[in-house]
PDB file of N, H, CA, C and O in Angstrom:
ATOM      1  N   UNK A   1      95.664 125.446  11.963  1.00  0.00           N
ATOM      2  CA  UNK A   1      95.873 126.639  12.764  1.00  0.00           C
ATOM      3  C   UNK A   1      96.944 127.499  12.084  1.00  0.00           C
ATOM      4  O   UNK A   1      98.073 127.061  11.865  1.00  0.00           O
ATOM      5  N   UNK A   2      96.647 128.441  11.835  1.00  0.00           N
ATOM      6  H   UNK A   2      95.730 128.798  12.013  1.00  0.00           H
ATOM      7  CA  UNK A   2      97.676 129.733  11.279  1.00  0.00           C
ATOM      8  C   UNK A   2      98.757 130.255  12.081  1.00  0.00           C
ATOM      9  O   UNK A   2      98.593 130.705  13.215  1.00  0.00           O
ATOM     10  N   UNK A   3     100.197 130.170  11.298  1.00  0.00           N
ATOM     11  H   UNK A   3     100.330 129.805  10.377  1.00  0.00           H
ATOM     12  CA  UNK A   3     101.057 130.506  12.245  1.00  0.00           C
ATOM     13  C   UNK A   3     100.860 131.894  12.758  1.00  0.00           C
ATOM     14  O   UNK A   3     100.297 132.790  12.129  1.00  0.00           O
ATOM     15  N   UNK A   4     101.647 132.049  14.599  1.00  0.00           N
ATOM     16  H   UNK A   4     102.105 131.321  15.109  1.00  0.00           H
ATOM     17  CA  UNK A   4     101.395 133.187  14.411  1.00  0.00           C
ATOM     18  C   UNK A   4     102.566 134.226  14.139  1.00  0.00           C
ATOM     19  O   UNK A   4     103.639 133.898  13.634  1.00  0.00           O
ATOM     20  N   UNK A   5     102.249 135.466  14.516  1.00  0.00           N
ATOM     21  H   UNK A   5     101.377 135.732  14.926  1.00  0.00           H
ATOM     22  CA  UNK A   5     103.076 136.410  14.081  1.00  0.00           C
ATOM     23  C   UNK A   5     103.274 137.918  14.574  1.00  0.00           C
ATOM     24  O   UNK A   5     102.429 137.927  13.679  1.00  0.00           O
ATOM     25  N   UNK A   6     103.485 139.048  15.010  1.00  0.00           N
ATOM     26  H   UNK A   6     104.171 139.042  15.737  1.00  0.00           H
ATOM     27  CA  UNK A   6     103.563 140.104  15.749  1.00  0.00           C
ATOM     28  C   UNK A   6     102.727 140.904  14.354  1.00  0.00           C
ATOM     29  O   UNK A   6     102.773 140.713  13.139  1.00  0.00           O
ATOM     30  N   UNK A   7     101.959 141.886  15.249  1.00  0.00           N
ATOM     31  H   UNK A   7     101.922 142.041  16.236  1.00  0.00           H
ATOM     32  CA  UNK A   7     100.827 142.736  14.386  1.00  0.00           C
ATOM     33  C   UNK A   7     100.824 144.017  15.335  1.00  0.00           C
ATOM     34  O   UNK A   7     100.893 144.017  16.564  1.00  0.00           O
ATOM     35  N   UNK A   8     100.727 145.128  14.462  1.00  0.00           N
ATOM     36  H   UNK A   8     100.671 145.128  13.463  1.00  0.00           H
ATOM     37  CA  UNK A   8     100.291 146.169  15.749  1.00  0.00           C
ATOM     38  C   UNK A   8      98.647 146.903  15.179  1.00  0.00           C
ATOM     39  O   UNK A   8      98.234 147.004  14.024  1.00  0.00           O
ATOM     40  N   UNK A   9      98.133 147.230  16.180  1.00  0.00           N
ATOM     41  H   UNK A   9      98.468 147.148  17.119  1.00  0.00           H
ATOM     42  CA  UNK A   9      96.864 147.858  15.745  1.00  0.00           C
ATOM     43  C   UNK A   9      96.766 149.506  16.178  1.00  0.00           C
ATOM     44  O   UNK A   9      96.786 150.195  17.197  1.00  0.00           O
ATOM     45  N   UNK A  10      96.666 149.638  14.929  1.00  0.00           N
ATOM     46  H   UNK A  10      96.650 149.078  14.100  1.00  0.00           H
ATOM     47  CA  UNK A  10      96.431 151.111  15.039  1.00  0.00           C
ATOM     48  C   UNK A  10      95.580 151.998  14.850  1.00  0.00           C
ATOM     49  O   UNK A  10      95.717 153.167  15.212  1.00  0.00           O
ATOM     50  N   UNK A  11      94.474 151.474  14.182  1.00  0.00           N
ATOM     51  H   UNK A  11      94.363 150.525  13.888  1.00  0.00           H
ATOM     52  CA  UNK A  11      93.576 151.886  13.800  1.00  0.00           C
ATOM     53  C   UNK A  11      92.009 151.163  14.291  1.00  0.00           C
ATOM     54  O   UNK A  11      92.193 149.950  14.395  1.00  0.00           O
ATOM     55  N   UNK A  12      90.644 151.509  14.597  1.00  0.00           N
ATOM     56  H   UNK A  12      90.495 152.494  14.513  1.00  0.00           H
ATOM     57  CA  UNK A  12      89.299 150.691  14.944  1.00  0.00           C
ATOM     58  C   UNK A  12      88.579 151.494  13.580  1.00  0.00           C
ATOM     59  O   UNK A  12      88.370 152.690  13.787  1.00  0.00           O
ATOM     60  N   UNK A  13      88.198 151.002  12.283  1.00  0.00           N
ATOM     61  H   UNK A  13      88.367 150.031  12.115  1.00  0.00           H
ATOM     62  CA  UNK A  13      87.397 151.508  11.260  1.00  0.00           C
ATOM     63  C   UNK A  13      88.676 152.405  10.748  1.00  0.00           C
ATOM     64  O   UNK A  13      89.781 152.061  10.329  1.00  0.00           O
ATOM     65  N   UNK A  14      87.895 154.088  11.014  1.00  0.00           N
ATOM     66  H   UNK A  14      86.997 154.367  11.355  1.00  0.00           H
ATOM     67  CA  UNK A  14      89.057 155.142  10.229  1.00  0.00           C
ATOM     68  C   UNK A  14      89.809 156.006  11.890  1.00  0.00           C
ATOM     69  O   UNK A  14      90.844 156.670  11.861  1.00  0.00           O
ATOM     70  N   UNK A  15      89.043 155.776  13.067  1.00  0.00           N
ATOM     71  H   UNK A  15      88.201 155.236  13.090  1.00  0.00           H
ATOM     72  CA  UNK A  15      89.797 156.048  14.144  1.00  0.00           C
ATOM     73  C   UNK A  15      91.028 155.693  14.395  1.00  0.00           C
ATOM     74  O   UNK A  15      91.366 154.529  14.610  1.00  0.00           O
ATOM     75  N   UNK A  16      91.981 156.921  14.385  1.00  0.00           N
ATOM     76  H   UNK A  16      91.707 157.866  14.210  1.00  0.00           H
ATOM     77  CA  UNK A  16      93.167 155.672  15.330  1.00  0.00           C
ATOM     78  C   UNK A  16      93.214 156.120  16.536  1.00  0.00           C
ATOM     79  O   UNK A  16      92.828 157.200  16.986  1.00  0.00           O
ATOM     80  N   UNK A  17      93.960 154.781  17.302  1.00  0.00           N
ATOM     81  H   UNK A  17      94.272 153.904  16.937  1.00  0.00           H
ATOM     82  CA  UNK A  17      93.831 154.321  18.283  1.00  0.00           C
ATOM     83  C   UNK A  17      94.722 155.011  19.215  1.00  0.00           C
ATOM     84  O   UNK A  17      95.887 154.884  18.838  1.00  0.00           O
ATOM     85  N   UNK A  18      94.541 156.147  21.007  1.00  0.00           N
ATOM     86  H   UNK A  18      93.595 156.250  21.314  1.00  0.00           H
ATOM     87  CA  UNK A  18      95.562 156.089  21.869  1.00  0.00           C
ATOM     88  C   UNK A  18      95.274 155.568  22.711  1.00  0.00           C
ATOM     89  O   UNK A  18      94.079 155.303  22.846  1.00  0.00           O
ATOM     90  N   UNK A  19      96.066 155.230  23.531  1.00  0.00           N
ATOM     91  H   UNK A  19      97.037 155.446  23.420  1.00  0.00           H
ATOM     92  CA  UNK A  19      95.731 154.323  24.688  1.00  0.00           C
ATOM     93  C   UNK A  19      96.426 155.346  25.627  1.00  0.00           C
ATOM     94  O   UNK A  19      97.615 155.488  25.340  1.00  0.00           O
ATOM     95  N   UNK A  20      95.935 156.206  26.826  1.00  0.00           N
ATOM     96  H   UNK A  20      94.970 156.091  27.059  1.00  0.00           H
ATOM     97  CA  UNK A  20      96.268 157.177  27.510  1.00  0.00           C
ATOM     98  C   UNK A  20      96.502 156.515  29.100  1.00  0.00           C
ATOM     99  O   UNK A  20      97.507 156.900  29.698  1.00  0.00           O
ATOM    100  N   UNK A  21      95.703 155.652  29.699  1.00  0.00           N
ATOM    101  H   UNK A  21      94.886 155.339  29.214  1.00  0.00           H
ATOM    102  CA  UNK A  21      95.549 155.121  30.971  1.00  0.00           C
ATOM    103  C   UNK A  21      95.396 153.756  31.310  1.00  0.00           C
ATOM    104  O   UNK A  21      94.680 153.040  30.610  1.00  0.00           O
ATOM    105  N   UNK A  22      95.779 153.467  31.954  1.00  0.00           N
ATOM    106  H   UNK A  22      96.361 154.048  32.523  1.00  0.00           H
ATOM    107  CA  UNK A  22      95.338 151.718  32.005  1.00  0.00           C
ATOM    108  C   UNK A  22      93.958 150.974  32.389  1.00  0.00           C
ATOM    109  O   UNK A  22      93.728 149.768  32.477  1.00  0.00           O
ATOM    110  N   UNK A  23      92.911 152.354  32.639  1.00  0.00           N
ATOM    111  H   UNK A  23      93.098 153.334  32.568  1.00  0.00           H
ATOM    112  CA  UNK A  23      91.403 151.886  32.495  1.00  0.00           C
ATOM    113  C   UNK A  23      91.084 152.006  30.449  1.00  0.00           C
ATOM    114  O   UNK A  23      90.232 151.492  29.724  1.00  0.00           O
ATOM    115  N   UNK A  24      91.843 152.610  30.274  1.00  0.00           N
ATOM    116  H   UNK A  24      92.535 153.028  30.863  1.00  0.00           H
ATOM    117  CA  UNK A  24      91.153 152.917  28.576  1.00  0.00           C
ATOM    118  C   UNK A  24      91.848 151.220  27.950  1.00  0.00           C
ATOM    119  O   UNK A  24      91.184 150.355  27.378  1.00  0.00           O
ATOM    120  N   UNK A  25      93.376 151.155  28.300  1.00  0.00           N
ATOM    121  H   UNK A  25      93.915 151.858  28.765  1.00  0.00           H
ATOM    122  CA  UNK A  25      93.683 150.031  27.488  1.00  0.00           C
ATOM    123  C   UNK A  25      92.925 148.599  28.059  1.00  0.00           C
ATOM    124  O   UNK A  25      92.973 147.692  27.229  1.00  0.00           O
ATOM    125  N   UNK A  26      92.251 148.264  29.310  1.00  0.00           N
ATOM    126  H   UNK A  26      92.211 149.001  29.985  1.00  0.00           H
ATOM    127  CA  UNK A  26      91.476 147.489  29.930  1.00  0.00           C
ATOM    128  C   UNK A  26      90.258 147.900  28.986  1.00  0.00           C
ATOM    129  O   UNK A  26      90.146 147.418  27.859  1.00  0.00           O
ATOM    130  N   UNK A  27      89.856 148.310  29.220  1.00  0.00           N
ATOM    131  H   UNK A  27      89.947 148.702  30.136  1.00  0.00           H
ATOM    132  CA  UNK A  27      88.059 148.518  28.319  1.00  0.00           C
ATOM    133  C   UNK A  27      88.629 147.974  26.851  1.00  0.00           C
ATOM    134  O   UNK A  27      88.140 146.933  26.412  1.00  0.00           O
ATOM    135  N   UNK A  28      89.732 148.716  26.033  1.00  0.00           N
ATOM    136  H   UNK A  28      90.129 149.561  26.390  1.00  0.00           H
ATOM    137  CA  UNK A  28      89.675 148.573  24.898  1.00  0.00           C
ATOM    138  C   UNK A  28      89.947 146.904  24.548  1.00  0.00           C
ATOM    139  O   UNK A  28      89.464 146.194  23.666  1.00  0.00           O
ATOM    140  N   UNK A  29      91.090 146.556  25.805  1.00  0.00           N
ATOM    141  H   UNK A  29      91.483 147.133  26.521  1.00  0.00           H
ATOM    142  CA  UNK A  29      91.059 144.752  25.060  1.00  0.00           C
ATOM    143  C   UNK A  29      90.191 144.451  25.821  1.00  0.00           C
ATOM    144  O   UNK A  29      90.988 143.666  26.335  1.00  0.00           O
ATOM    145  N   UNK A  30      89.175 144.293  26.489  1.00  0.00           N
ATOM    146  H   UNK A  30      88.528 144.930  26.071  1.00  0.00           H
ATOM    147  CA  UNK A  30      87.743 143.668  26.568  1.00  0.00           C
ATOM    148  C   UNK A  30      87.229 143.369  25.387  1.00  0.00           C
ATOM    149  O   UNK A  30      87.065 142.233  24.942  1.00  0.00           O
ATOM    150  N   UNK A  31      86.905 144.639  24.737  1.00  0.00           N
ATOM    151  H   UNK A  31      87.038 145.562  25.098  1.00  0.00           H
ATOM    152  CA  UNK A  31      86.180 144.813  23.424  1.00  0.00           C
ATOM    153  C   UNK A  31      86.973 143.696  21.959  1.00  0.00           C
ATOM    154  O   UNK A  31      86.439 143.052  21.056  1.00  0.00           O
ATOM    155  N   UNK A  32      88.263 143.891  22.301  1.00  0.00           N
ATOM    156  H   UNK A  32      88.697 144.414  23.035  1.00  0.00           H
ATOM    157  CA  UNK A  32      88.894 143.275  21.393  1.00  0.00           C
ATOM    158  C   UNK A  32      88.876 141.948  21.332  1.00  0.00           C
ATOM    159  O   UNK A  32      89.099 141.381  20.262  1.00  0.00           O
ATOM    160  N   UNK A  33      88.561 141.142  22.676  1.00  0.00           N
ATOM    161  H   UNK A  33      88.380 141.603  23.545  1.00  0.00           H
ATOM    162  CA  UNK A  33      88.950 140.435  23.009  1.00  0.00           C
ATOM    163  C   UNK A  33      87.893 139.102  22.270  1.00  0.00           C
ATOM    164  O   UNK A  33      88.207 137.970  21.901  1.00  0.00           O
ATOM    165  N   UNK A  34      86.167 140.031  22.258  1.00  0.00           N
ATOM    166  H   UNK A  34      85.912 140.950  22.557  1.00  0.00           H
ATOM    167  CA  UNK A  34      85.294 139.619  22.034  1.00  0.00           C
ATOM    168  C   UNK A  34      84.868 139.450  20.444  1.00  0.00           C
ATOM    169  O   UNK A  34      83.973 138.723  20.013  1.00  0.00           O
ATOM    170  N   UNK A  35      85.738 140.305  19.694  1.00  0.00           N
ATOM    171  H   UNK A  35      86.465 140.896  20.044  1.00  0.00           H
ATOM    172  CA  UNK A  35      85.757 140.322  17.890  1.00  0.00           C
ATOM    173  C   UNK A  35      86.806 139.619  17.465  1.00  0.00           C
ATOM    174  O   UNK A  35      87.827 139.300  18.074  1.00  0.00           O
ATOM    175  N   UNK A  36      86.477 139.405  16.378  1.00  0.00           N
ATOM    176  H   UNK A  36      85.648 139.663  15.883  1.00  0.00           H
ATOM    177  CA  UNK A  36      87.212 138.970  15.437  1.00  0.00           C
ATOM    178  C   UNK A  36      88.278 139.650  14.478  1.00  0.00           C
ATOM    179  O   UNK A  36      87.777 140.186  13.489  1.00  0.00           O
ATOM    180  N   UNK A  37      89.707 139.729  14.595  1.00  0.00           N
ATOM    181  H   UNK A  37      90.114 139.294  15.398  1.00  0.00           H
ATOM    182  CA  UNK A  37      90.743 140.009  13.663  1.00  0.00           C
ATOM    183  C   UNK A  37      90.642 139.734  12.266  1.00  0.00           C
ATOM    184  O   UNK A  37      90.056 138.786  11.743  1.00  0.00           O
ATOM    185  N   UNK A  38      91.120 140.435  11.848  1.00  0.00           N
ATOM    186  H   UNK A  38      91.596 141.205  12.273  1.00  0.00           H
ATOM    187  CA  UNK A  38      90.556 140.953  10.391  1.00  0.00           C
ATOM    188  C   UNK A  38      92.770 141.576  10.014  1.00  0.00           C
ATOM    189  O   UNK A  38      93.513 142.187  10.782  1.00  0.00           O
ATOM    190  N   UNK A  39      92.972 141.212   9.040  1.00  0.00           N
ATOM    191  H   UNK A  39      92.368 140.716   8.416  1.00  0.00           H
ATOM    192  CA  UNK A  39      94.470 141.774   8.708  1.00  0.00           C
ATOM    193  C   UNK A  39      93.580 142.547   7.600  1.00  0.00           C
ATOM    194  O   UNK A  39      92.741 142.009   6.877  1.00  0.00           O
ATOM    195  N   UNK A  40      93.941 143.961   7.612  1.00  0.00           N
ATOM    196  H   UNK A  40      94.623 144.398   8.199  1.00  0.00           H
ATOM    197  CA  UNK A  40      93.945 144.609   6.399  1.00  0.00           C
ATOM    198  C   UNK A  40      95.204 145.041   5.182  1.00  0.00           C
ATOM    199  O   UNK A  40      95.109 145.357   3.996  1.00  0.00           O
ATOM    200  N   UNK A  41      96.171 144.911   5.938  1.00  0.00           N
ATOM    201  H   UNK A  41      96.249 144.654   6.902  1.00  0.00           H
ATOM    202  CA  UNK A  41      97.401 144.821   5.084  1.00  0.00           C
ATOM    203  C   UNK A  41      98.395 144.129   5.591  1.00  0.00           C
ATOM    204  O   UNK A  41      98.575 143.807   6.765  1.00  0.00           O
ATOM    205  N   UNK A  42      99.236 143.844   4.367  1.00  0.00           N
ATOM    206  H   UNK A  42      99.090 144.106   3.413  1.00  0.00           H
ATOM    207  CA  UNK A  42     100.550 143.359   4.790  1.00  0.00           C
ATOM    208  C   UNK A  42     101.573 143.834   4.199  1.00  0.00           C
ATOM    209  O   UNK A  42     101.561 144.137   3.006  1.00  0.00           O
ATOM    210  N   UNK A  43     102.606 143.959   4.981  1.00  0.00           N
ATOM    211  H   UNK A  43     102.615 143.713   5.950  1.00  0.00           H
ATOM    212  CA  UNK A  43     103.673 145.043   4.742  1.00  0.00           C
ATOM    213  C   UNK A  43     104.564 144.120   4.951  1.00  0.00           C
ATOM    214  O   UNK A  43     104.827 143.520   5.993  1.00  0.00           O
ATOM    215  N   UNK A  44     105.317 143.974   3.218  1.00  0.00           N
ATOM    216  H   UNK A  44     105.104 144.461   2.371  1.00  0.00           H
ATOM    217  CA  UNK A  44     106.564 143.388   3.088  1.00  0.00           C
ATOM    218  C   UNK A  44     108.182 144.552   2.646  1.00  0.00           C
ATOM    219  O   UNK A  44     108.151 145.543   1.916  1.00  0.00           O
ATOM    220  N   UNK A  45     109.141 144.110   3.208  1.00  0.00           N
ATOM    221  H   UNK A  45     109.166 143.304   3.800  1.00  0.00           H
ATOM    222  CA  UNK A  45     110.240 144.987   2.193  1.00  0.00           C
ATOM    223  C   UNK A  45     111.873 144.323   2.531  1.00  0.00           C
ATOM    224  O   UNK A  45     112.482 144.249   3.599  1.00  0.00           O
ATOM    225  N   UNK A  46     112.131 144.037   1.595  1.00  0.00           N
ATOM    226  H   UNK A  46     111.636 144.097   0.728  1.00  0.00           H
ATOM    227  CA  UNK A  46     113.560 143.489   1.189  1.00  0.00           C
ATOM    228  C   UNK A  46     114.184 144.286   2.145  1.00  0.00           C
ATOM    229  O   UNK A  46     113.994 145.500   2.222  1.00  0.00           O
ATOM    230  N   UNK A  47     115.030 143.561   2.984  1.00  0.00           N
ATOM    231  H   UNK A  47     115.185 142.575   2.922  1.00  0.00           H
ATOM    232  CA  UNK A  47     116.333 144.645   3.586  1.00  0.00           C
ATOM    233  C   UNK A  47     117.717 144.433   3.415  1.00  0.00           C
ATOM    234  O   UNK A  47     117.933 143.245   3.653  1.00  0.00           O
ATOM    235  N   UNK A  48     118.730 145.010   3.123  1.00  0.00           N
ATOM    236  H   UNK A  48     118.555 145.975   2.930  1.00  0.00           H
ATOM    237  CA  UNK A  48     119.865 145.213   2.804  1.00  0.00           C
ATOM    238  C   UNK A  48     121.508 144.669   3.698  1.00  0.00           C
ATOM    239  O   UNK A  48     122.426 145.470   3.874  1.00  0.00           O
ATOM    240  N   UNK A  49     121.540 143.961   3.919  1.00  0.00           N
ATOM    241  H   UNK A  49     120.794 143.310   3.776  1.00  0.00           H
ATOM    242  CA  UNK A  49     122.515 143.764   5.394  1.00  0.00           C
ATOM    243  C   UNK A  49     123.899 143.405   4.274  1.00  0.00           C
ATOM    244  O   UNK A  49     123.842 142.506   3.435  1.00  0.00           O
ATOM    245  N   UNK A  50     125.170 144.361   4.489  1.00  0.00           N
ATOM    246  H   UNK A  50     125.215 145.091   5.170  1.00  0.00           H
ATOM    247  CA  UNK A  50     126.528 144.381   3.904  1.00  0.00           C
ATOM    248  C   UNK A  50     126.946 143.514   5.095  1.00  0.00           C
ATOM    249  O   UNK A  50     126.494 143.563   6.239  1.00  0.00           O
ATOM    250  N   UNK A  51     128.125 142.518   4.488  1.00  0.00           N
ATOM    251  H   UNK A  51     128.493 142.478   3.559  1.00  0.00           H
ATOM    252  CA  UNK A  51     128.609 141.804   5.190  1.00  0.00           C
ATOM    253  C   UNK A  51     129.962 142.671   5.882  1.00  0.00           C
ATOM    254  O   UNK A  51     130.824 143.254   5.224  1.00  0.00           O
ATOM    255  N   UNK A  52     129.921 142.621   6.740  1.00  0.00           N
ATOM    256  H   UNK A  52     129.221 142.148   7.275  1.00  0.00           H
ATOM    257  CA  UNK A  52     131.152 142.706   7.850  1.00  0.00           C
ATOM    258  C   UNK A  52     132.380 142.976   7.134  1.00  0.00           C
ATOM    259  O   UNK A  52     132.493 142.370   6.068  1.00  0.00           O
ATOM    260  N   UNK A  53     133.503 143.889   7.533  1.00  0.00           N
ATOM    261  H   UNK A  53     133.411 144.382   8.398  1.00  0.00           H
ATOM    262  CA  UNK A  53     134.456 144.066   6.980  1.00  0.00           C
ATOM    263  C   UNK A  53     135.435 142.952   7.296  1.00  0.00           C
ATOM    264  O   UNK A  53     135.275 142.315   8.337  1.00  0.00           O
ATOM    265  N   UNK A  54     136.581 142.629   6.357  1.00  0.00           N
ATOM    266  H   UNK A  54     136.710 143.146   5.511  1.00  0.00           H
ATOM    267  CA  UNK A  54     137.193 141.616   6.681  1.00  0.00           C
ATOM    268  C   UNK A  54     138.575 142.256   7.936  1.00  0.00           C
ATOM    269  O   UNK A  54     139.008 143.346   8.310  1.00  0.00           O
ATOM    270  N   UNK A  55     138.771 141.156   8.139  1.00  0.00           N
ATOM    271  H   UNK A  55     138.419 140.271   7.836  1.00  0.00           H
ATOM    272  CA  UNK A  55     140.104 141.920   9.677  1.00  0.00           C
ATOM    273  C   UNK A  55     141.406 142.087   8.656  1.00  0.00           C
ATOM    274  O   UNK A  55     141.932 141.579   7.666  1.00  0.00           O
ATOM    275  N   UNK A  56     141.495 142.805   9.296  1.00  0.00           N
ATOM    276  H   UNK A  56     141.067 143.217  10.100  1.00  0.00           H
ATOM    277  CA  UNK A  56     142.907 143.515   8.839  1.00  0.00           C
ATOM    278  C   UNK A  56     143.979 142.708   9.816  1.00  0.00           C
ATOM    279  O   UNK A  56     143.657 141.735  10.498  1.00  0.00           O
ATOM    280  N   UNK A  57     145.166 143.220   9.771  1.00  0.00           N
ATOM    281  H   UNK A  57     145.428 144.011   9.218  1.00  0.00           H
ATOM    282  CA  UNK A  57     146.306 142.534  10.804  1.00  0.00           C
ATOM    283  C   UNK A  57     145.910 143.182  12.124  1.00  0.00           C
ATOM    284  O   UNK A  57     145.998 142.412  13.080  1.00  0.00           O
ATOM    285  N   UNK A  58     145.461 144.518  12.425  1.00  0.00           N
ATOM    286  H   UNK A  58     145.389 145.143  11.648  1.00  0.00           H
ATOM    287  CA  UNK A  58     145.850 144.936  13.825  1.00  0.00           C
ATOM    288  C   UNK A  58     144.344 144.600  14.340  1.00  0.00           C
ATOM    289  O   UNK A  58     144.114 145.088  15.446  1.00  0.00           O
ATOM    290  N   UNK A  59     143.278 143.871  13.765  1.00  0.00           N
ATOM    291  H   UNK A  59     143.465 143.475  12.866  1.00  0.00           H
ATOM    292  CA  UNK A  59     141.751 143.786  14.338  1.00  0.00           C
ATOM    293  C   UNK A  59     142.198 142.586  14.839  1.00  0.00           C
ATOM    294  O   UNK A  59     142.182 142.278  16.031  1.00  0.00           O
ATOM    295  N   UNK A  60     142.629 141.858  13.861  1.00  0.00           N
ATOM    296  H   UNK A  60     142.642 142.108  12.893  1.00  0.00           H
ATOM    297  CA  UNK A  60     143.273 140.726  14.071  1.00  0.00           C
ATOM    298  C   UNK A  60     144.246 139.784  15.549  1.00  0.00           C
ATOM    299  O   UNK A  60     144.262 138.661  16.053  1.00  0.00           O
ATOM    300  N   UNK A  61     144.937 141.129  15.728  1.00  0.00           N
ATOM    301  H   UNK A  61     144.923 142.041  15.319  1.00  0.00           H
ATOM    302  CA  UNK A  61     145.953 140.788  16.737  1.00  0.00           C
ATOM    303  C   UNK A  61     145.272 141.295  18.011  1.00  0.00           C
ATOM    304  O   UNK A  61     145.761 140.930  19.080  1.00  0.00           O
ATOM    305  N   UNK A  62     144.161 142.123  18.022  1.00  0.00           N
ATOM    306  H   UNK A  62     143.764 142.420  17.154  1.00  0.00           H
ATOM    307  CA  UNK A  62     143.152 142.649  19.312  1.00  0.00           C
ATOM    308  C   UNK A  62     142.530 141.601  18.963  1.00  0.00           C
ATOM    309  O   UNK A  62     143.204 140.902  19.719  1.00  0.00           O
ATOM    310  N   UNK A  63     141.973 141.005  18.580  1.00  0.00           N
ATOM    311  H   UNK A  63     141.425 141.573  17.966  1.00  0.00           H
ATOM    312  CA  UNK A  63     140.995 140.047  18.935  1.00  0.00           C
ATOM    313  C   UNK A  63     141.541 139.184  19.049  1.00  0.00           C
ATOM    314  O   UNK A  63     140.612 138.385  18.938  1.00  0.00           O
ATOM    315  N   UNK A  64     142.757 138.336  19.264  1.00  0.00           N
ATOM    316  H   UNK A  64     143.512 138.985  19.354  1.00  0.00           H
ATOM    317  CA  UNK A  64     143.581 137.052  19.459  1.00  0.00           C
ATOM    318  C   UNK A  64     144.001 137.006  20.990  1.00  0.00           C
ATOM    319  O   UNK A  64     144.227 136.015  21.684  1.00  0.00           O
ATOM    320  N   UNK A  65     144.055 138.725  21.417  1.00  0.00           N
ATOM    321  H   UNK A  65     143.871 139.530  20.854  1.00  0.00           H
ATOM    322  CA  UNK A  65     144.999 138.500  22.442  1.00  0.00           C
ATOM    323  C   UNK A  65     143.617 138.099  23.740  1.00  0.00           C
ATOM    324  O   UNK A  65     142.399 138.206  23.598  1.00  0.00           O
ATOM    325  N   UNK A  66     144.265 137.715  24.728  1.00  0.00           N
ATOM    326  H   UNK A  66     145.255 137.628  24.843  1.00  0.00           H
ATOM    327  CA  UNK A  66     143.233 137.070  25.690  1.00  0.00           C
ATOM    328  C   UNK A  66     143.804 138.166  27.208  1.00  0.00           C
ATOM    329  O   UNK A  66     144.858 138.771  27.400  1.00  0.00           O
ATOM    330  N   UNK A  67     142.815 138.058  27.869  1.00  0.00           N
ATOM    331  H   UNK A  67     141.958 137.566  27.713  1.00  0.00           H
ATOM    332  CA  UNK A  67     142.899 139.112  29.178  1.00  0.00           C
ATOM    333  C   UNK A  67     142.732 138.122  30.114  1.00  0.00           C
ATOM    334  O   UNK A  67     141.820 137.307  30.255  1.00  0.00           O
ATOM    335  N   UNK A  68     144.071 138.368  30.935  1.00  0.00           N
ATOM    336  H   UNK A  68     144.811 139.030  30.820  1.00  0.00           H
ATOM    337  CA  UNK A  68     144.066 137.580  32.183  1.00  0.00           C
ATOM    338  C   UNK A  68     143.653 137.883  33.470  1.00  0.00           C
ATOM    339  O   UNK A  68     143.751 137.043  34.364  1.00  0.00           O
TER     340      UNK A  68
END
């Protein structure tokens, strides 16, 4: 069994997809419900996260003190 994973669908063929009312999004996962998923792409990208600045003395002394 394939792990799973969050996907969004946006497109049916070259249509894309709105979902306006809650009878359209009912009909549409009926339909979905009954086919088969198909991934057409996968979208990877490196992301960047800088580590945290280091504390200084006065971050330091606010974050030590405690509230009674």
């Amino acid at each position: 069994m394939p792990p799973e994973f969050e996907a969004k669908l946006v497109k049916r063929g070259s249509e894309t997809l709105r979902v306006g009312t809650e009878a359209e999004s009912s009909s549409l996962l009926a339909e979905l419900e009954s086919l088969p998923f198909v991934v057409a792409a996968v979208a990877t990208r490196e992301r960047r996260r800088s580590a945290p600045p280091p504390f200084i003395t006065s971050k330091l002394q606010q974050q030590a003190r405690f509230s009674r």
